[in-house]
ZATOR-319043 format. One record per residue: x, y, z of N, C-alpha, C in turn; residue in one letter. Coordinates in steps of 0.02 Angstrom, whole numbers, plus 50000, padded with zeros to 5 digits. Last residue first. Layout:
BEGIN
XYZXYZXYZA
...
//
This chain:
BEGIN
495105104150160495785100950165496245105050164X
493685102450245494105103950233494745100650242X
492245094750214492675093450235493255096550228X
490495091250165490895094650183491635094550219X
490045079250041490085081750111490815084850101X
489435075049912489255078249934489435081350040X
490245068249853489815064049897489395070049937X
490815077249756490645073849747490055066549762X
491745083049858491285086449851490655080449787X
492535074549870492095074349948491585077549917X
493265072449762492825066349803492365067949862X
493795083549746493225082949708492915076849728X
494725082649869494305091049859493765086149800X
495565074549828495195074249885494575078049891X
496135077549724495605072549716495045069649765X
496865089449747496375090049720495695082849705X
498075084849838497445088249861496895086349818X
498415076449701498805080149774497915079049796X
499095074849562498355077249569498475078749647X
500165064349593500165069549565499785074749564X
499185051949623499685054949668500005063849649X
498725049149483498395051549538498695053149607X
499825045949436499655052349389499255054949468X
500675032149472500805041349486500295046349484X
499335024649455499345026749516499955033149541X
499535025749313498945029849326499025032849402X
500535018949303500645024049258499945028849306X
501005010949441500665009349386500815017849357X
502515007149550501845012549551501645009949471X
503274994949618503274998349570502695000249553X
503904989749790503074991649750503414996249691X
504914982049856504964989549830504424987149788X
504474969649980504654972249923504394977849900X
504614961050165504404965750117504704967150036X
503874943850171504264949150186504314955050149X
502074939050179502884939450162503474943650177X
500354941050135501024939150173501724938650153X
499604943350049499564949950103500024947850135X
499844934849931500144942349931499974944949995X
499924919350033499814924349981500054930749967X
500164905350074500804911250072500444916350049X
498894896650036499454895650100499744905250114X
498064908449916498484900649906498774901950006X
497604920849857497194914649899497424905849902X
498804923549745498304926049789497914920349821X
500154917349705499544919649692499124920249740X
501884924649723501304919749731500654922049708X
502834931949681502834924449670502204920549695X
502374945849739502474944049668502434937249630X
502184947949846501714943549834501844942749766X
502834956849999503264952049942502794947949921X
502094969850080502184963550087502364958950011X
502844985250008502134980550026502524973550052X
503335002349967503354995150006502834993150032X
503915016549868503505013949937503545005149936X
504905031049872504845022549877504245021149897X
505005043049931504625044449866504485033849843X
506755042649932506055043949968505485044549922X
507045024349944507395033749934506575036649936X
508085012150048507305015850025507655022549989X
509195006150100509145005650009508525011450000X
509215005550211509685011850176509655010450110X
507895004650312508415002850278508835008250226X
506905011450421507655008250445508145006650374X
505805016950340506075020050410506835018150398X
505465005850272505355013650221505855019050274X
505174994250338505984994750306505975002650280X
504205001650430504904997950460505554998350409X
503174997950337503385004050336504005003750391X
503204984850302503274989750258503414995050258X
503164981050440503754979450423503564983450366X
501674978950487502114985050493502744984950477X
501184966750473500874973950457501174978750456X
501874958950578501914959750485501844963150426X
501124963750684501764966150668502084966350616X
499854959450655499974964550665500644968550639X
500004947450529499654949850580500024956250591X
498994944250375499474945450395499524949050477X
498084930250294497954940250330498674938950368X
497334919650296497894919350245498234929250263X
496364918450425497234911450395497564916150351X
495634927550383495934927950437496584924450431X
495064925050270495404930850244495804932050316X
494374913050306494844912350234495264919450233X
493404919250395493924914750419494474913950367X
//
């Protein structure tokens, strides 16, 4: 119920990728979340709600974007199942 109240609904859900589509600031390679910078988490407003903001990537979450395919390829094989990519 705590993660239902403070959860964002459908359509809210989709304004991140709405502005990545419609606005003329995005460039490609941007990405976008719901606006949680000012708030803290499990409060009224939290981060899964708000309007949208340009997400700045962590050092690591490039590196592993970078890696492509390949992390896919050693996670599956890793769980041991088969899956082509």
């Amino acid at each position: 119920m705590l993660v239902r109240g403070e959860s964002h609904s459908d359509a809210d859900g989709a304004c991140p990728l709405l502005t990545c589509i419609a606005s003329k600031e995005v460039q490609s390679g941007d990405f976008y979340g719901p606006k949680g910078t000012e708030q803290p988490m499990l409060v009224y407003n939290s981060q899964s709600k708000g309007p949208t903001e340009k997400v700045v990537l962590k050092d690591w979450e490039k590196e592993v974007i970078k890696q492509g395919d390949s992390v896919w390829v050693h996670t599956y094989a890793s769980l041991n199942i088969n899956f082509d990519i």
